[in-house]
C-alpha positions as a Markdown table, in Angstrom:
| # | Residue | x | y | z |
|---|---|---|---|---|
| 1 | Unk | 0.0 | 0.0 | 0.0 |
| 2 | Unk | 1.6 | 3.5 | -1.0 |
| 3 | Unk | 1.1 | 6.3 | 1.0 |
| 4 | Unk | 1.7 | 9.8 | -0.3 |
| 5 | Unk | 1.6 | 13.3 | 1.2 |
| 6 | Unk | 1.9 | 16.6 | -0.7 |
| 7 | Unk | 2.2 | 20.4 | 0.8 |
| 8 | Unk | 0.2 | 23.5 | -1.1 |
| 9 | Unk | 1.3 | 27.1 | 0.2 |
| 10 | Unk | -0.3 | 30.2 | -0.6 |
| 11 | Unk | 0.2 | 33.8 | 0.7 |
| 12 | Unk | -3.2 | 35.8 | 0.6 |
| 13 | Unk | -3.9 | 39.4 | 1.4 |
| 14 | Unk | -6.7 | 39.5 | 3.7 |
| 15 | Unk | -7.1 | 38.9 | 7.3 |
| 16 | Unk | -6.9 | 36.0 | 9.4 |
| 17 | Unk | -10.9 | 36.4 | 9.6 |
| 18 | Unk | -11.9 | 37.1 | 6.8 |
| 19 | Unk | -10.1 | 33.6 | 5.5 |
| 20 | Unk | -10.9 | 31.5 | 8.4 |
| 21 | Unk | -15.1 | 32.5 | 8.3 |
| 22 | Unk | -14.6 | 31.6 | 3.9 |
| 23 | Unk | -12.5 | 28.4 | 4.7 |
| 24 | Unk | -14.4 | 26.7 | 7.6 |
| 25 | Unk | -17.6 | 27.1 | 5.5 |
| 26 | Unk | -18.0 | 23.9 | 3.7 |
| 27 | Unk | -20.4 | 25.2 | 1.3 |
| 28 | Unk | -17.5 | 27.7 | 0.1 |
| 29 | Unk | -16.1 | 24.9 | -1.1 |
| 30 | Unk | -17.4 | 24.4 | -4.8 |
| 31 | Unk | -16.2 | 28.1 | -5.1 |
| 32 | Unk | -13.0 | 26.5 | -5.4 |
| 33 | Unk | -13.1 | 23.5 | -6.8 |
| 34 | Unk | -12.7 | 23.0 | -10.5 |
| 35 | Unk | -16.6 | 22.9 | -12.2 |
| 36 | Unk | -16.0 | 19.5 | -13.9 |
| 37 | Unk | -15.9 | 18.2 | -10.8 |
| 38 | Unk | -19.8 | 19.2 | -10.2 |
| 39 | Unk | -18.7 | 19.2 | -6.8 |
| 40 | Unk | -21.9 | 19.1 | -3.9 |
| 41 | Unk | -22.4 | 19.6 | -0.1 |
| 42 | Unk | -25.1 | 17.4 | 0.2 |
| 43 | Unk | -25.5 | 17.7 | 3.9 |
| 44 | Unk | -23.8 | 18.7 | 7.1 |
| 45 | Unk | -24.0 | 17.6 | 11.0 |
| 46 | Unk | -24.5 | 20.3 | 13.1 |
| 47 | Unk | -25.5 | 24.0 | 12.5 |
| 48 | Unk | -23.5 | 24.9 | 10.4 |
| 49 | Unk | -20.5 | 26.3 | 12.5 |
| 50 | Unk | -17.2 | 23.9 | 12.5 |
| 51 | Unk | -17.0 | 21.3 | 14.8 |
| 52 | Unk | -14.5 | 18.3 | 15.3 |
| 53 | Unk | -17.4 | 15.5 | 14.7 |
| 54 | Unk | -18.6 | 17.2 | 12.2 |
| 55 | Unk | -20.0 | 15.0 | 9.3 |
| 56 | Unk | -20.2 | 16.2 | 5.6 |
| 57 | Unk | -21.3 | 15.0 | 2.6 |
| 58 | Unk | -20.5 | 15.8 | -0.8 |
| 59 | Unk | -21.3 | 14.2 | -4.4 |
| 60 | Unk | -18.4 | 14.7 | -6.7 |
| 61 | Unk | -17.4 | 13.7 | -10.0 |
| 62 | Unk | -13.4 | 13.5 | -9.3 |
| 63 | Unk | -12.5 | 11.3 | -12.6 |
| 64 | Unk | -13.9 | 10.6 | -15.8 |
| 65 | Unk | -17.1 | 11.9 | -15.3 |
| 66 | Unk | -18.1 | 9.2 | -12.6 |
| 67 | Unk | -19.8 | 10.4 | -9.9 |
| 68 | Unk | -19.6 | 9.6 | -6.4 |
| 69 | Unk | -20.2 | 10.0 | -2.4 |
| 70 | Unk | -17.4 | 11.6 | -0.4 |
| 71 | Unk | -18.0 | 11.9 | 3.8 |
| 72 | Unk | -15.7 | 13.6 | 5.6 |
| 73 | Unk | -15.2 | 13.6 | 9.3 |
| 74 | Unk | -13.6 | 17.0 | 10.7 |
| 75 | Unk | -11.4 | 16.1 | 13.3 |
| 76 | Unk | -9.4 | 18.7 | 14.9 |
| 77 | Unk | -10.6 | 22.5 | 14.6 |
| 78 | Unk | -8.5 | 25.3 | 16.3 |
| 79 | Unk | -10.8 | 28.1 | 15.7 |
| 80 | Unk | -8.7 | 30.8 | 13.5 |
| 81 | Unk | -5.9 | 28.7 | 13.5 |
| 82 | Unk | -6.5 | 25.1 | 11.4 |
| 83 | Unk | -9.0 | 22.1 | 10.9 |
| 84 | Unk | -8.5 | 18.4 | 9.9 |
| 85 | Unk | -10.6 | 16.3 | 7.5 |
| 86 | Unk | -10.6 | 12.7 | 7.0 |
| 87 | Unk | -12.5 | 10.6 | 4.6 |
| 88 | Unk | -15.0 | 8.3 | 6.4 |
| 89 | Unk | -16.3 | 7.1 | 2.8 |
| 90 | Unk | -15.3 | 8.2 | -0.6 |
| 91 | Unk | -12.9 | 7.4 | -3.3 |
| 92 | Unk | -9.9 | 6.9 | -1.3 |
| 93 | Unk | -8.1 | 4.1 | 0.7 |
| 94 | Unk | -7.3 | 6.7 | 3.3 |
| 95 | Unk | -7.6 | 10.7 | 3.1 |
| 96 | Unk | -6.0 | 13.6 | 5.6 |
| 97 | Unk | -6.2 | 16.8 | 4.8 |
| 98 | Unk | -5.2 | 19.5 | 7.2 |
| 99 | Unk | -6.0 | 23.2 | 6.6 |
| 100 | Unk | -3.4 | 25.7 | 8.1 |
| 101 | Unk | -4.0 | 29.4 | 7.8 |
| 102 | Unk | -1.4 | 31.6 | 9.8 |
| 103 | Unk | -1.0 | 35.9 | 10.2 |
| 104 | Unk | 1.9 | 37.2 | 8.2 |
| 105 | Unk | 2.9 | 40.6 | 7.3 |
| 106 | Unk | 0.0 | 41.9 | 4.7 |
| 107 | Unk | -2.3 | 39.1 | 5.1 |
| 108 | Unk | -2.3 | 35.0 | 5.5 |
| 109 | Unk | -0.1 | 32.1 | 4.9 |
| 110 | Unk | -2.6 | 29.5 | 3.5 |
| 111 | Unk | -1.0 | 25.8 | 4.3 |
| 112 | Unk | -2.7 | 22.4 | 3.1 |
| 113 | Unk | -1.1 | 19.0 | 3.9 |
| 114 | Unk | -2.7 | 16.4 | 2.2 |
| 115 | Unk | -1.8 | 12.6 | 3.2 |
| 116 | Unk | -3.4 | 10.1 | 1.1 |
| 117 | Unk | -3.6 | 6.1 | 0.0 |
| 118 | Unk | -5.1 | 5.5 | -3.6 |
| 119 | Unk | -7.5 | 2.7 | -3.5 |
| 120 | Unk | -6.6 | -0.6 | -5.0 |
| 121 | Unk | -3.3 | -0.9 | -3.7 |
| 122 | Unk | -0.8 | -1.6 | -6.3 |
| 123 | Unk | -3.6 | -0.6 | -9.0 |
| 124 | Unk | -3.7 | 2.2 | -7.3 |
| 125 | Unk | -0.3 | 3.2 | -7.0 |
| 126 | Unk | 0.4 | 3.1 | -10.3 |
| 127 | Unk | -3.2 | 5.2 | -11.3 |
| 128 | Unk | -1.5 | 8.0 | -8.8 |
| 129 | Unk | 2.0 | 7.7 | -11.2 |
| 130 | Unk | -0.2 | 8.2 | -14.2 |
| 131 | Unk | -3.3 | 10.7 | -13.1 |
| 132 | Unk | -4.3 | 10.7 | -9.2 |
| 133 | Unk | -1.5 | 13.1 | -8.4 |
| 134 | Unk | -1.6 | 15.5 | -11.3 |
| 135 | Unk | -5.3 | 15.5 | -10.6 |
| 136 | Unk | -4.7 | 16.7 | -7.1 |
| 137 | Unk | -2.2 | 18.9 | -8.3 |
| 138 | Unk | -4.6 | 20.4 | -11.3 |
| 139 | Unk | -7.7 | 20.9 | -7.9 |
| 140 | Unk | -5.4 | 23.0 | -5.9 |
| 141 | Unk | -4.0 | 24.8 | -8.5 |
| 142 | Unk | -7.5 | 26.0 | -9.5 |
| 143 | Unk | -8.1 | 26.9 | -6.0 |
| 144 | Unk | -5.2 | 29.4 | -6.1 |
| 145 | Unk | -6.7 | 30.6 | -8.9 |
| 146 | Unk | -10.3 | 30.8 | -7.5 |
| 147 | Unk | -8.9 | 32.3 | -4.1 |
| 148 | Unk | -7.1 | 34.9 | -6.0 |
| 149 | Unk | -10.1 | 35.9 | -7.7 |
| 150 | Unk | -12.4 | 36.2 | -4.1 |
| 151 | Unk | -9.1 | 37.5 | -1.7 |
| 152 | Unk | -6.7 | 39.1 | -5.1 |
| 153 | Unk | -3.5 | 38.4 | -5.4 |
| 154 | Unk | -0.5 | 38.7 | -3.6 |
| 155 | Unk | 2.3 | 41.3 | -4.7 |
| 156 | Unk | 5.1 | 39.0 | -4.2 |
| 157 | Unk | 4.5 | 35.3 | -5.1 |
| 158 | Unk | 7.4 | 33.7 | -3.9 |
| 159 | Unk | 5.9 | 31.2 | -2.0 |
| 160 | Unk | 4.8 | 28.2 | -4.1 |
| 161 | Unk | 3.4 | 24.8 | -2.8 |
């Protein structure tokens, strides 16, 4: 079984509030996923403030058109600080994601870690070598994008992930 584990940095100039109340919203989140995705919230735990226990569910189309059931667990949540979510069910063998957002000088340091396991083990690692990964990549990089757009852009972009 191959575990993998990628790191996505970005530097955005608005406060720490003003990013934590967009990130911790889950239904923010097809705002920054790429639209051939067709990505859902399909229903939350909870009203609607972040909680570790927090169940959501999504339908998402991540490859080929296909679509599926994602249910994340959130985990950890330090309010202003970062939250954790791991796959319960979905289209992974395991799924971590933890979302980092820290004050700098003229605005926020945006960190995601993501650790994952491909399903089908050795099927699986070798669909990561040939598409999971770039996939991943090609997401985060449209969320750059799409946080640009709703935050603008930092003067000094330096700091790649």
């Amino acid at each position: 079984m191959a575990f993998y584990q990628f790191t996505k940095q970005q530097r955005i100039p608005a406060g720490i509030d003003e990013v934590w109340d967009f990130i911790k919203e889950p239904n923010n989140l097809n705002q920054i996923t790429p639209p051939e995705m067709d990505f859902r919230v399909t229903g939350k735990s909870g009203n609607g403030l972040m909680y570790a226990g927090m169940i959501i569910t999504y339908q998402v189309r991540p490859l080929l058109g296909i679509s599926t059931q994602w249910v994340t667990e959130i985990t950890h949540v330090e309010d202003k600080h970062y939250f954790v979510d791991e796959q319960r069910a979905g289209p992974y063998a395991f799924w971590h994601h933890q979302h980092r957002i820290e004050p700098i000088s003229g605005g926020v340091l945006m960190t995601d870690i993501v650790s994952y396991i491909p399903p089908f083990g050795i099927i699986g690692a070798i669909a990561n070598r040939l598409f999971i990964r770039s996939k991943l990549n090609s997401i985060f990089n449209f969320r750059k994008t799409a946080l640009e757009k709703i935050f603008g852009c930092w003067k000094d972009t330096s700091v790649e992930g």
